[in-house]
C-alpha positions as YAML, in Angstrom:
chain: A
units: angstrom
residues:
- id: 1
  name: UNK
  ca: [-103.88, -105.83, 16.68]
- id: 2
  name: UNK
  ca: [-100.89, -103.86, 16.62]
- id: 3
  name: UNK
  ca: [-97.34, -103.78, 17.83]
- id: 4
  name: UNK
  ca: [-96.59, -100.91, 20.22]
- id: 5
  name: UNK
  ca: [-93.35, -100.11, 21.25]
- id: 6
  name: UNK
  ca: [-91.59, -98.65, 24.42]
- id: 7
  name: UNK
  ca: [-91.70, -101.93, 26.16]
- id: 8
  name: UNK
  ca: [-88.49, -103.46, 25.65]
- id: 9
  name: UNK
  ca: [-86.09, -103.88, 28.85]
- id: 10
  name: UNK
  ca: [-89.34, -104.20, 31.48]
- id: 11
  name: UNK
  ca: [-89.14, -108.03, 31.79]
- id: 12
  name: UNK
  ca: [-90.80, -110.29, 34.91]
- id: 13
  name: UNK
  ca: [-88.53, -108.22, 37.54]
- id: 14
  name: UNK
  ca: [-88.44, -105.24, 35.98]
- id: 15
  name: UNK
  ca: [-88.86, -101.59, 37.86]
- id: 16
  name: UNK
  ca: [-93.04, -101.57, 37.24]
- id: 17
  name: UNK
  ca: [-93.68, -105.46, 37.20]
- id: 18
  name: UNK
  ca: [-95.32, -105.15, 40.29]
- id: 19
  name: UNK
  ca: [-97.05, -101.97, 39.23]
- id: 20
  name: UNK
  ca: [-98.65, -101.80, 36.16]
- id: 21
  name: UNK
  ca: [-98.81, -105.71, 34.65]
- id: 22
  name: UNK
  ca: [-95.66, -105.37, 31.98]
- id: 23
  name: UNK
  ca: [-96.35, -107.57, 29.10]
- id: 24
  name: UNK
  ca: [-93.28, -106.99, 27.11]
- id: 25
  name: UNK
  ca: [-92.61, -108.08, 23.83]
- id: 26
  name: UNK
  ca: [-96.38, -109.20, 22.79]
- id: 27
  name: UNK
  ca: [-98.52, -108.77, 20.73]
- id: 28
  name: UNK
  ca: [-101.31, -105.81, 22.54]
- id: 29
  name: UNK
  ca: [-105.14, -105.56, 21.87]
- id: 30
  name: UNK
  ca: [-107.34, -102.43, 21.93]
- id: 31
  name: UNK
  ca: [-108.41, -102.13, 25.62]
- id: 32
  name: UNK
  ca: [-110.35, -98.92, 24.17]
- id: 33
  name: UNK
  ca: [-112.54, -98.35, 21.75]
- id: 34
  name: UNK
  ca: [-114.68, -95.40, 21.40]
- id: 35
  name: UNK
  ca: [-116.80, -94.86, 18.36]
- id: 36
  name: UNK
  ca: [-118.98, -92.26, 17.11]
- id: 37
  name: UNK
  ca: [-119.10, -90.10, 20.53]
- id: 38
  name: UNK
  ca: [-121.54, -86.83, 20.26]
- id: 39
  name: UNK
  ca: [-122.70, -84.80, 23.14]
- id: 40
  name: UNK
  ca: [-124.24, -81.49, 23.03]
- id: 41
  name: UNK
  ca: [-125.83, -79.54, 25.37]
- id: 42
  name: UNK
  ca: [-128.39, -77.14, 24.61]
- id: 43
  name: UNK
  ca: [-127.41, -75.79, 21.12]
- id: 44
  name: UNK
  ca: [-123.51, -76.76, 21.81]
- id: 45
  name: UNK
  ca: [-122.52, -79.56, 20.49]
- id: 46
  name: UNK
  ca: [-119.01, -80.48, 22.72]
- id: 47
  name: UNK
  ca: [-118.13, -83.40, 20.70]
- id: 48
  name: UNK
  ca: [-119.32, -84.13, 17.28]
- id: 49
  name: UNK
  ca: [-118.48, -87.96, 16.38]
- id: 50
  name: UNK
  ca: [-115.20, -88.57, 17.76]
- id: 51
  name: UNK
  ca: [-113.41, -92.18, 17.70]
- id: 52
  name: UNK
  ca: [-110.40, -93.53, 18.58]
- id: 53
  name: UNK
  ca: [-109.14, -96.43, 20.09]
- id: 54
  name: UNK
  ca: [-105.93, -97.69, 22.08]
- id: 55
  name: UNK
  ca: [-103.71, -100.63, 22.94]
- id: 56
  name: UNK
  ca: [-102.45, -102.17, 26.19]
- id: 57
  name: UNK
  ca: [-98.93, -100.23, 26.72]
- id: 58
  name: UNK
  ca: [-100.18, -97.71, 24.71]
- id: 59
  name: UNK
  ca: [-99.82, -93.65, 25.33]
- id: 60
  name: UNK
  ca: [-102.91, -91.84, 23.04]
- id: 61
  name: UNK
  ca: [-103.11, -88.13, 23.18]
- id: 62
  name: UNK
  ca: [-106.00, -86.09, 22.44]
- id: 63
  name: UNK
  ca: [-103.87, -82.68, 21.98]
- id: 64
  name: UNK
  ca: [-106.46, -79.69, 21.45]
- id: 65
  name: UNK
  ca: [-106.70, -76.05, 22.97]
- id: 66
  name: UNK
  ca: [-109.30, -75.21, 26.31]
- id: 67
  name: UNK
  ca: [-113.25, -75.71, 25.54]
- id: 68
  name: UNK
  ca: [-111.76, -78.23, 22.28]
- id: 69
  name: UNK
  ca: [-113.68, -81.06, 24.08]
- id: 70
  name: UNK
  ca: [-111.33, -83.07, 25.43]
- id: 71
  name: UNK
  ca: [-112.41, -83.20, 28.93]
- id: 72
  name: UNK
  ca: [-115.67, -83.89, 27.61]
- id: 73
  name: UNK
  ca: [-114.96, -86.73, 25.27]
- id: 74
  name: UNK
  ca: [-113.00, -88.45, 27.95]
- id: 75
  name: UNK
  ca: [-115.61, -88.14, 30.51]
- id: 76
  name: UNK
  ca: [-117.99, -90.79, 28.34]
- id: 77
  name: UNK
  ca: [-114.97, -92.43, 28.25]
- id: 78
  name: UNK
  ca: [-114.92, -93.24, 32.01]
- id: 79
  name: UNK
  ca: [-118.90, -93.33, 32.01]
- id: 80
  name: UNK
  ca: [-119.23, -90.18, 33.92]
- id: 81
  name: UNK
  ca: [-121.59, -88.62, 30.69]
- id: 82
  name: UNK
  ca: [-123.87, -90.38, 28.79]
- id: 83
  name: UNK
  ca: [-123.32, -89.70, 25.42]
- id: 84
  name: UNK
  ca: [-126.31, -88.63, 23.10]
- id: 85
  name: UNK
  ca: [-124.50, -90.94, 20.50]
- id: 86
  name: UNK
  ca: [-121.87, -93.54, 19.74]
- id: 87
  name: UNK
  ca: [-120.33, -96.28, 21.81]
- id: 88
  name: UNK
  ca: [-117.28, -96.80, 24.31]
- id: 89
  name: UNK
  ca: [-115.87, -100.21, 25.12]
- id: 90
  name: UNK
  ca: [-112.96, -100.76, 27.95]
- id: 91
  name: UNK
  ca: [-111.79, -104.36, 27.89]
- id: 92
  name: UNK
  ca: [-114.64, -105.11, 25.57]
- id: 93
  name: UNK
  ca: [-117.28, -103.98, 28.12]
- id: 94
  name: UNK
  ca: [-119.61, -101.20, 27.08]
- id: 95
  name: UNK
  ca: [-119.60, -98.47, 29.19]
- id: 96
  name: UNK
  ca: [-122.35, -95.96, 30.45]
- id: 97
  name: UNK
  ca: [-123.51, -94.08, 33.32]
- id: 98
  name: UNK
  ca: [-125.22, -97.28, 34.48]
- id: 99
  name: UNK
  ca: [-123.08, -99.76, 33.51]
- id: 100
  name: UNK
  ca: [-120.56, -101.47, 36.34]
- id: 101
  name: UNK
  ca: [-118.41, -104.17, 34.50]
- id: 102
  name: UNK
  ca: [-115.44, -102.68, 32.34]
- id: 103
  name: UNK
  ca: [-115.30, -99.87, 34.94]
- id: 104
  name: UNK
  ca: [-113.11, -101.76, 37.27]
- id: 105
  name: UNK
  ca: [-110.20, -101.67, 33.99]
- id: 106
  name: UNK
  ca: [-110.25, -97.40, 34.24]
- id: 107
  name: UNK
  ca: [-108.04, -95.42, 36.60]
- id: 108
  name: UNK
  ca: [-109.32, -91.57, 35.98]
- id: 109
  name: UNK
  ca: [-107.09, -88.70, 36.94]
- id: 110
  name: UNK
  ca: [-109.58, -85.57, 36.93]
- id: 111
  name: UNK
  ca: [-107.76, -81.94, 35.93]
- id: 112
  name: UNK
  ca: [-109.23, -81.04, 39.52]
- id: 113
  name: UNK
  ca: [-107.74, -82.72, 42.64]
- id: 114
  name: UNK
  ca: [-109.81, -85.44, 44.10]
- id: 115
  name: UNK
  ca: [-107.41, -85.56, 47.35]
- id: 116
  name: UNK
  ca: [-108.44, -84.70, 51.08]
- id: 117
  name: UNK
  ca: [-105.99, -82.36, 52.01]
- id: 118
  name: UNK
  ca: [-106.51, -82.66, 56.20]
- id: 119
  name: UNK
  ca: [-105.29, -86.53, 55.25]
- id: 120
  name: UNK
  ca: [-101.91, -87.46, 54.78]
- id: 121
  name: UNK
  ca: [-100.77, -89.29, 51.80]
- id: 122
  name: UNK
  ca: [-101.41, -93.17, 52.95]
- id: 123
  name: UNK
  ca: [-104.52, -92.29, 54.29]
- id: 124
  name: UNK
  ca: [-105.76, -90.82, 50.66]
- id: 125
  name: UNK
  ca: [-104.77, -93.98, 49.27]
- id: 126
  name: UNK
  ca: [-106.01, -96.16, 52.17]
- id: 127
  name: UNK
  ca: [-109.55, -94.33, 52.06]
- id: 128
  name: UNK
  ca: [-109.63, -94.60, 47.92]
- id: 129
  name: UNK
  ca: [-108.10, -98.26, 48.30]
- id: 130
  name: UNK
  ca: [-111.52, -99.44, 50.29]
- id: 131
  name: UNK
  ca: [-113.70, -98.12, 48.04]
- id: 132
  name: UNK
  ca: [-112.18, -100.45, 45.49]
- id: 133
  name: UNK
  ca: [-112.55, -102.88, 48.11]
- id: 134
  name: UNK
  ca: [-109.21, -103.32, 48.56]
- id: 135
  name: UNK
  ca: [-107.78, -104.03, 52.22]
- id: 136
  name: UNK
  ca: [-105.44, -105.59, 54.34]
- id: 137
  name: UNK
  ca: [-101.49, -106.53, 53.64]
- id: 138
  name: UNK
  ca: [-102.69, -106.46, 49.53]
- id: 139
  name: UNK
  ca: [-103.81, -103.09, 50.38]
- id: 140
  name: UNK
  ca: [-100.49, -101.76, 51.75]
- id: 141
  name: UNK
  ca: [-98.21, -103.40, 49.13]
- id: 142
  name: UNK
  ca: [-100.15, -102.08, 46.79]
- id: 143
  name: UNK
  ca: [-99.79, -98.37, 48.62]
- id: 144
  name: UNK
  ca: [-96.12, -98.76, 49.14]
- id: 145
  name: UNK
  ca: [-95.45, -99.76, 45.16]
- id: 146
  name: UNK
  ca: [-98.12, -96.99, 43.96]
- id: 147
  name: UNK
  ca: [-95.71, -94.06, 46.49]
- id: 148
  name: UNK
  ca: [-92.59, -95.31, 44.95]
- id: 149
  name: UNK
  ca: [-93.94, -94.55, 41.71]
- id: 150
  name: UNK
  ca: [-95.10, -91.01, 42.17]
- id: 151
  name: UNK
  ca: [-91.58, -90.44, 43.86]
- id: 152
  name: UNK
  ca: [-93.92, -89.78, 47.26]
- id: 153
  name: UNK
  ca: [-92.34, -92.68, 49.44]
- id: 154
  name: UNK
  ca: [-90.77, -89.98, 51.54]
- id: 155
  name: UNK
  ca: [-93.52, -87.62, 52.38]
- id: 156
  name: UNK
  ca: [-95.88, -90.88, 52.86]
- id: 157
  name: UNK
  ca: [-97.06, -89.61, 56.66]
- id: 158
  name: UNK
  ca: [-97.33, -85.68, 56.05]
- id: 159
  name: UNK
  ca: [-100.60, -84.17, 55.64]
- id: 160
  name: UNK
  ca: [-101.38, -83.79, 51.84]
- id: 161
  name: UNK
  ca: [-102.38, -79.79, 52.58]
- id: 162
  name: UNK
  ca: [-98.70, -79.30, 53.02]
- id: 163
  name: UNK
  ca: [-97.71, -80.50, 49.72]
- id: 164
  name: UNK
  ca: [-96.72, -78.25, 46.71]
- id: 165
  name: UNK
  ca: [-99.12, -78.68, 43.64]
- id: 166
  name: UNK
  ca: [-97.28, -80.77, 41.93]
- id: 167
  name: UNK
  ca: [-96.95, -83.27, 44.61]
- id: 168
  name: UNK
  ca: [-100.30, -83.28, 44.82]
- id: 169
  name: UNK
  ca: [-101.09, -83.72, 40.94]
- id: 170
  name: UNK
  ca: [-98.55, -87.14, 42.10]
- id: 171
  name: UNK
  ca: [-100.84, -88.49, 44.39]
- id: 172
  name: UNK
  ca: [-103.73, -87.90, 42.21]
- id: 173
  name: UNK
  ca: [-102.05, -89.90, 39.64]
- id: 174
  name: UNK
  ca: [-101.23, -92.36, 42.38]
- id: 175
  name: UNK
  ca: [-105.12, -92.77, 43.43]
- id: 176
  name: UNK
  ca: [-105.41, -93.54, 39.87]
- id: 177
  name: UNK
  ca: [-102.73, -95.77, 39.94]
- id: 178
  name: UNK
  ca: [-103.85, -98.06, 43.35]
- id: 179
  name: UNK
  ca: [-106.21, -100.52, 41.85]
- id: 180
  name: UNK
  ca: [-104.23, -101.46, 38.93]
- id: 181
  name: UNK
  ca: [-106.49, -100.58, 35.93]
- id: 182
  name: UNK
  ca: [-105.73, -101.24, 32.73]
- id: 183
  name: UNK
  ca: [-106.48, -97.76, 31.28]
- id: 184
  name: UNK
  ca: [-105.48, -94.55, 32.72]
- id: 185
  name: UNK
  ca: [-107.11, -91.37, 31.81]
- id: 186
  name: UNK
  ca: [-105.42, -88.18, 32.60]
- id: 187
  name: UNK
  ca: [-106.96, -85.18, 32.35]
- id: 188
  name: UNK
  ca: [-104.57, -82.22, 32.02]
- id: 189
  name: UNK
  ca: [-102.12, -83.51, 34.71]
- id: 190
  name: UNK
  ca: [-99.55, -81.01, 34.66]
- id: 191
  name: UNK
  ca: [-101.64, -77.60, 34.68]
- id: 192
  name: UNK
  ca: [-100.47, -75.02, 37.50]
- id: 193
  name: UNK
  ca: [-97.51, -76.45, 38.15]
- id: 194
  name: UNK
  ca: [-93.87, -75.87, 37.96]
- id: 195
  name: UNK
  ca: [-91.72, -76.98, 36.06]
- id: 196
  name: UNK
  ca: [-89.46, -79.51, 38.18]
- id: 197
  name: UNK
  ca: [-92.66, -81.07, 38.98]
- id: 198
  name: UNK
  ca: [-93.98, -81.60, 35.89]
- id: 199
  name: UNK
  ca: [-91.25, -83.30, 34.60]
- id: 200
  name: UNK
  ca: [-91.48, -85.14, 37.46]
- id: 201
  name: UNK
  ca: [-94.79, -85.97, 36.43]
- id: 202
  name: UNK
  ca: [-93.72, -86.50, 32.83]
- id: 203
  name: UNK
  ca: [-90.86, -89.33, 33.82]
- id: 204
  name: UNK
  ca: [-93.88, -90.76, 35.75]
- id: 205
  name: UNK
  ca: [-96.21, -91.47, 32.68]
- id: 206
  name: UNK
  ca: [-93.43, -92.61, 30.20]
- id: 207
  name: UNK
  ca: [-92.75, -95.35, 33.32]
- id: 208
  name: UNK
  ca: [-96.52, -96.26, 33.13]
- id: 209
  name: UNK
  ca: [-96.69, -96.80, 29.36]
- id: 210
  name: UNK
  ca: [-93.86, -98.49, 29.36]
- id: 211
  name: UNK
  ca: [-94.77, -100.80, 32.16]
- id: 212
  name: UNK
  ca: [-98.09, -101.88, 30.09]
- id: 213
  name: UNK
  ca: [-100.74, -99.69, 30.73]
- id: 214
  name: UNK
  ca: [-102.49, -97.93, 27.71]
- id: 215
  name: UNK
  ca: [-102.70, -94.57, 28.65]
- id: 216
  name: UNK
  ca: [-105.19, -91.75, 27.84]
- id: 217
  name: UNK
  ca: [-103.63, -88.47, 28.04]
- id: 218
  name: UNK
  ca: [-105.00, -84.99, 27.31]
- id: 219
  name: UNK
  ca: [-103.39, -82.21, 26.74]
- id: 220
  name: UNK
  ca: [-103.04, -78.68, 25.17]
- id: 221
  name: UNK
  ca: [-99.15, -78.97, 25.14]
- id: 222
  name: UNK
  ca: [-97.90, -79.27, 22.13]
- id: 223
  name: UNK
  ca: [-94.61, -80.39, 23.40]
- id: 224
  name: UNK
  ca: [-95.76, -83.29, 26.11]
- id: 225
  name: UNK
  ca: [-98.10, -84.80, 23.39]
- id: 226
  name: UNK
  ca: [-94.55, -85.12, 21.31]
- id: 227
  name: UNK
  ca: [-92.50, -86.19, 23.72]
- id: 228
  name: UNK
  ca: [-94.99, -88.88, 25.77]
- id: 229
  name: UNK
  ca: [-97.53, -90.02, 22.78]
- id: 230
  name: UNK
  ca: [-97.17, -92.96, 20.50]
- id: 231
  name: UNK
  ca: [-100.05, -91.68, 18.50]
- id: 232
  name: UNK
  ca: [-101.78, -88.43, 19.12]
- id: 233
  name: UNK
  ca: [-105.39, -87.09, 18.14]
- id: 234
  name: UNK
  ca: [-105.70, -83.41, 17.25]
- id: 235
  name: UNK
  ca: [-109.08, -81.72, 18.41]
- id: 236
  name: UNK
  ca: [-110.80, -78.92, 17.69]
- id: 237
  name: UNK
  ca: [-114.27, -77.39, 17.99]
- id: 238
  name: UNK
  ca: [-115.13, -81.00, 19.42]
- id: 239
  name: UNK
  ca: [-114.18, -82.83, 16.66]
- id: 240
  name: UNK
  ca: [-110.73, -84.87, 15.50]
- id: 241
  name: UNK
  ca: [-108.96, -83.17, 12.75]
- id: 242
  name: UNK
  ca: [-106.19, -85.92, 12.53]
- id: 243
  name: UNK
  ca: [-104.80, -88.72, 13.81]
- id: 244
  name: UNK
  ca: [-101.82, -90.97, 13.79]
- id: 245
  name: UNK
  ca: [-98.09, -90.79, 14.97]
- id: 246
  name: UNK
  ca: [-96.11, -87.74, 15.30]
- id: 247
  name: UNK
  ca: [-94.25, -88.55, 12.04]
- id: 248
  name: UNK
  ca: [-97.53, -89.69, 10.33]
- id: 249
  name: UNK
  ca: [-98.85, -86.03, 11.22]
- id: 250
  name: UNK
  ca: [-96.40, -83.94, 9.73]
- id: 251
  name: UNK
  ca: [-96.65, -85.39, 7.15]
- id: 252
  name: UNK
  ca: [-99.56, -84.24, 6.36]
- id: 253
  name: UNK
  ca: [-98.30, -80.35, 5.80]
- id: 254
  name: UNK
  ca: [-94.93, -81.80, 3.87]
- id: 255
  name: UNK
  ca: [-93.05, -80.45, 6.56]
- id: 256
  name: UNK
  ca: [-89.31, -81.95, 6.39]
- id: 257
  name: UNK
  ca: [-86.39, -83.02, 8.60]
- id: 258
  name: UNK
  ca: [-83.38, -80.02, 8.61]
- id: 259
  name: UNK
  ca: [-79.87, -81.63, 9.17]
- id: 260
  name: UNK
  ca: [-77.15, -78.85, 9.57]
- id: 261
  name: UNK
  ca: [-73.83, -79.69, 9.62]
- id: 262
  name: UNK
  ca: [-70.82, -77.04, 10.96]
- id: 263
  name: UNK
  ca: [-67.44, -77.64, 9.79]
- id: 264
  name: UNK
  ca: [-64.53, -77.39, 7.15]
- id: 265
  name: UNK
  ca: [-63.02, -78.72, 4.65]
- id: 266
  name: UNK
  ca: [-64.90, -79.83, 0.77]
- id: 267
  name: UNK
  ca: [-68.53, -79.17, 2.05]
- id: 268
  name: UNK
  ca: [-68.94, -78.48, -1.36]
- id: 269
  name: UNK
  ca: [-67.78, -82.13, -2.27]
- id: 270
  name: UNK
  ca: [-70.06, -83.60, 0.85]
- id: 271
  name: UNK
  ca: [-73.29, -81.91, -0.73]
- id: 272
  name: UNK
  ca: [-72.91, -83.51, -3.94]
- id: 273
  name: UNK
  ca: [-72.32, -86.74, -2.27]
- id: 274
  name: UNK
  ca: [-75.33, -86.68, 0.29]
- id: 275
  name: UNK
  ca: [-77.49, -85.51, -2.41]
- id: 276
  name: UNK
  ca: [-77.30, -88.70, -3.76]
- id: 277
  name: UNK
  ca: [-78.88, -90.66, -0.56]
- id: 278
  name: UNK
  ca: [-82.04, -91.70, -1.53]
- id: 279
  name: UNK
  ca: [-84.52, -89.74, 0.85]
- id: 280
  name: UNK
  ca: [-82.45, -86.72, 1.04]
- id: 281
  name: UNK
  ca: [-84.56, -84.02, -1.10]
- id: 282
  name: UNK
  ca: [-81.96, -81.52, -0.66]
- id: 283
  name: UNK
  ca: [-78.17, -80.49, 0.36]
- id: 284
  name: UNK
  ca: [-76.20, -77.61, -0.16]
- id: 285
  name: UNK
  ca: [-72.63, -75.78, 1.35]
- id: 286
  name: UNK
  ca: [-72.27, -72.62, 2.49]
- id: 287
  name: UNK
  ca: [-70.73, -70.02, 5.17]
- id: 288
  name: UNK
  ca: [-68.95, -73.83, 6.66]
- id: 289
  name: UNK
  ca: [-72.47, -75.41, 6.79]
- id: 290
  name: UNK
  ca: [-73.77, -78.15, 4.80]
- id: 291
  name: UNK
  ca: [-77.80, -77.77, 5.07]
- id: 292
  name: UNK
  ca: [-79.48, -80.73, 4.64]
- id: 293
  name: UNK
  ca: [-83.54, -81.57, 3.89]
- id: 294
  name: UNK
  ca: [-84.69, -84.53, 4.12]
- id: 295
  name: UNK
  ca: [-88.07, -86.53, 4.96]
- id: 296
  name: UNK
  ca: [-86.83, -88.47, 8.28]
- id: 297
  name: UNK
  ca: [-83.35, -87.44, 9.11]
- id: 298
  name: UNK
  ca: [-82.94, -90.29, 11.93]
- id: 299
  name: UNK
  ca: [-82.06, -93.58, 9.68]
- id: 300
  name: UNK
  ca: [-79.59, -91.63, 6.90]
- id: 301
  name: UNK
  ca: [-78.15, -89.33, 9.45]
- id: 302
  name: UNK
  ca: [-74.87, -91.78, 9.73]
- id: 303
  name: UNK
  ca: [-74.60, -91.86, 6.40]
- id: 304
  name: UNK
  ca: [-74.96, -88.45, 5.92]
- id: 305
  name: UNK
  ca: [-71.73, -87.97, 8.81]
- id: 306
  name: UNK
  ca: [-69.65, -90.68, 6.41]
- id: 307
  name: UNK
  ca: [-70.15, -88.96, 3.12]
- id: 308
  name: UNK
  ca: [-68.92, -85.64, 4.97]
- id: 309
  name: UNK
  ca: [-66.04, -87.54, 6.18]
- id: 310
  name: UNK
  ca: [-65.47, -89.28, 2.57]
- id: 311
  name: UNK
  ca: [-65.31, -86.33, 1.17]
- id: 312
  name: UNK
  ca: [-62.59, -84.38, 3.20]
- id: 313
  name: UNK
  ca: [-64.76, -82.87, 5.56]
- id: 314
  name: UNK
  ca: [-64.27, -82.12, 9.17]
- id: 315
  name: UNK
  ca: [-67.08, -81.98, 11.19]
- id: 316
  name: UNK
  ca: [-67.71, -79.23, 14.21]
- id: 317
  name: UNK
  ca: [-71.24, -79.62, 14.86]
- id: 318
  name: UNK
  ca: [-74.88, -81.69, 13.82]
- id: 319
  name: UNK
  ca: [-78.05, -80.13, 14.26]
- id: 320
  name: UNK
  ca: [-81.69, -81.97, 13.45]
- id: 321
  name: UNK
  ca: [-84.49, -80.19, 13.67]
- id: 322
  name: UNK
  ca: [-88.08, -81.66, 13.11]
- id: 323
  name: UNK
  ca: [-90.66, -80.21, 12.45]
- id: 324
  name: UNK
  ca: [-93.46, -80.52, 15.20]
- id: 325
  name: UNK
  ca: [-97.26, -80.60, 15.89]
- id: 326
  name: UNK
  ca: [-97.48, -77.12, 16.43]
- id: 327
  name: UNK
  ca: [-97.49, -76.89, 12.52]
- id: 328
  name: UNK
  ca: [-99.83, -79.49, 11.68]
- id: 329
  name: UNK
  ca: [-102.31, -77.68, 14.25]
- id: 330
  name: UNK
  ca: [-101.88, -74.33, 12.53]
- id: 331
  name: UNK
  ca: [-102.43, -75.98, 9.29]
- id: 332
  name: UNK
  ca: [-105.47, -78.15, 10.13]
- id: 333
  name: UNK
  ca: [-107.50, -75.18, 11.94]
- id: 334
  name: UNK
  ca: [-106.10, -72.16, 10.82]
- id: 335
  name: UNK
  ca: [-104.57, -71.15, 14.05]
- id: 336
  name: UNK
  ca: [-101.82, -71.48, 16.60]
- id: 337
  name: UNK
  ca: [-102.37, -73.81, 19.49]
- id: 338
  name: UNK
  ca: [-102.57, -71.57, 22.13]
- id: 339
  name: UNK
  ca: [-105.01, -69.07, 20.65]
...
């Protein structure tokens, strides 16, 4: 068991209660588990022994370029491909191609729309909502808190054919949404559109995760696997390279936090003096800058501002800059992301 964090503030009556089962401020279990997964076809092999698992309230990324096998892996996830090896377990059911129970726990968002576009939005979700043999007033609360969600309440009656693509990507997400699953697997969600909608779609997921469901996101941008991912899995060539949190990552290539502060004054004086906080590795004045290098900028950085102050300093500017995934990828394959 682990703690996972983002959860804080989402209480009984909070904005997703309703919606996606928030169970702030305990303790979360693994509602997946995969272990061992291999699949090849013909000579290929698409996956070659990947594992992971992930908690309730969790977001897991599996950040890896197109053809890395992340669509593959995560369709043995949801039991659409049998895998020629290795196990999957959702809610501590094992899942297969034949297998039923533990199913009812996934919500799967494919990369390709599974709408009907000649139906408007509430019919989608009514027609998806009885195959999960859902109906009645349950059935229409259930639509009405699933629209307000994807930010679709408004456009409920028009015909889904006249949405924009990222609208549609929305209701996707909200078919996934309807029958309250546990896990949530989203495949790509934000290819081919623009860029107002996916940051609509963005806000969306960090609501989800935060509400309680553990969510499995792929994804071959660097910079949504940072921003939405307590721990993200690097693939490549169908296998994981690395795993942990974004921190826990870089770390790996010895990349460093970059503090730099503009301003006047002793910034010779402030160096000396921040030098001395334990973590800092380096910090040095010049041109009215004092760069700083350190291994996690975020807990020392008010220190850092005092000792500027303490030492005569006056203070015009603060810049952090982290160092990111993009890195690690380049480091653990030998090449950039998008290559």
């Amino acid at each position: 068991m682990r703690q996972v964090h983002g959860t804080a503030g989402l209480g009984a009556d909070g904005p997703l209660a309703n919606v996606s089962g928030s169970r702030s401020g305990v303790q979360m279990t693994d509602i997946l588990q995969a272990d061992g997964l291999v699949k090849r076809f013909g000579d290929l092999t698409a996956v070659d022994g990947v594992g992971f698992s992930i908690a309730d309230g969790e977001t897991f990324g599996l950040l890896g370029p197109n053809g890395a096998g992340k669509t593959t892996t995560i369709s043995m996830v949801a039991g659409l491909l049998e895998p020629d090896a290795g196990t999957v377990l959702v809610a501590g059911e094992t899942i297969s191609t034949r297998s039923t129970r533990g199913k009812e726990q996934i919500g799967l968002v494919p990369q390709d729309l599974a709408i009907y576009p000649d139906l408007t939005a509430t019919e989608n979700l009514a027609f998806f909502g009885r195959l999960y043999e859902m109906g009645g007033e349950s059935l229409q609360q259930r639509m009405d808190e699933v629209l307000g969600v994807i930010g679709l309440s408004d456009r409920r009656d028009d015909l889904t054919k006249e949405f924009s693509g990222g609208m549609k990507r929305r209701l996707n997400i909200g078919i996934g949404l309807l029958h309250e699953p546990r896990l949530l697997i989203l495949d790509e969600p934000t290819v081919g559109v623009d860029p107002q909608s996916r940051n609509a779609i963005l806000e969306s997921v960090e609501q989800l995760s935060q509400g309680g469901i553990a969510v499995l996101y792929t994804t071959h941008y660097m910079e949504e696997a940072e921003r939405l991912c307590d721990r993200v899995a690097i693939i490549d060539q169908g296998a994981i390279q690395a795993e942990g949190t974004r921190r826990e990552l870089v770390s790996l290539v010895g990349e460093k936090d970059r503090v730099t502060i503009s301003g006047s004054g002793d910034l010779e004086a402030a160096a000396r003096s921040i030098q001395e906080i334990q973590g800092v590795t380096s910090a040095s004045a010049s041109d009215h800058r004092v760069e700083v290098l350190t291994e996690d900028a975020s807990p020392i950085l008010p220190e850092i501002l005092t000792r500027v102050g303490a030492a005569g300093g006056s203070i015009s500017g603060v810049e952090v800059v982290e160092p990111n995934l993009e890195a690690v990828f380049l480091h653990l394959t030998g090449k950039a992301l998008r290559d």
